[in-house]
C-alpha positions as CSV (number, residue, x, y, z in Angstrom):
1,X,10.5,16.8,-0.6
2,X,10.7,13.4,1.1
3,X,10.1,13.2,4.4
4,X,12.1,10.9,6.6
5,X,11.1,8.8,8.9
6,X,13.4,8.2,12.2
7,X,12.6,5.9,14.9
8,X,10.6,7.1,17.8
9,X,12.3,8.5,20.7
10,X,10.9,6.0,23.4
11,X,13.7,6.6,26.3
12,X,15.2,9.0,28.4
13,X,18.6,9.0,30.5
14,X,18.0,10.5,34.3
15,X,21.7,10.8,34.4
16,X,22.5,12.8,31.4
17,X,19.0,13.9,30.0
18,X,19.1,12.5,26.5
19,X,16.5,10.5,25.0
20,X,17.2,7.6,22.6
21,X,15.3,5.0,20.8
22,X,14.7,1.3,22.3
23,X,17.3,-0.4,19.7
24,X,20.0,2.3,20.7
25,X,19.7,1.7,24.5
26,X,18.9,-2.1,25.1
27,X,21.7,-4.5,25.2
28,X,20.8,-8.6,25.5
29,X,23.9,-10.3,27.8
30,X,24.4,-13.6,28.4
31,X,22.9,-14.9,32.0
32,X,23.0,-18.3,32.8
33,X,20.5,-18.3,35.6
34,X,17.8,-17.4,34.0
35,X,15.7,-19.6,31.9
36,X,16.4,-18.1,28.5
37,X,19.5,-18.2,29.3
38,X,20.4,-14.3,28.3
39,X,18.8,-11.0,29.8
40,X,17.7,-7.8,28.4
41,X,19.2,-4.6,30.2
42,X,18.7,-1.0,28.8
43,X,21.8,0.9,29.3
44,X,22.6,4.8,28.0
45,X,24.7,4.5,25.0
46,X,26.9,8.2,25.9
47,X,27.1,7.5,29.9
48,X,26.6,3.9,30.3
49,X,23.4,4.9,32.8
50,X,21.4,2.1,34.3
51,X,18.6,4.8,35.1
52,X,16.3,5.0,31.7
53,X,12.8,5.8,32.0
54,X,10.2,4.8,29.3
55,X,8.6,7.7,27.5
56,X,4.6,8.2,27.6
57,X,3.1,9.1,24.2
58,X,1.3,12.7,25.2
59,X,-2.0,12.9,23.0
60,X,-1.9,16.3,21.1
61,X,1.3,17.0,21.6
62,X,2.4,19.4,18.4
């Protein structure tokens, strides 16, 4: 049997408690004042939260 690999859970919405990967929670919008001229924001994809904590790897955790 194949084991498959799934991207690593790396975020966690304080609103609703889930935890996503970075590519299913960061969106990139346009922002004009800023010198790239667009701007990262992470934003709960199933409650639209603004409040998304990073997750801590935990050494020996298994």
């Amino acid at each position: 049997m194949t084991r498959v690999q799934s991207p690593a859970l790396t975020h966690m919405c304080r609103n609703c408690g889930r935890h996503f990967s970075l590519h299913q929670v960061r969106e990139v919008h346009a922002a004009e004042h800023t010198p790239e001229g667009e701007a990262e924001v992470l934003v709960c994809p199933v409650c639209g939260s603004y409040d998304l904590d990073p997750l801590s790897e935990v050494p020996n955790a298994g």
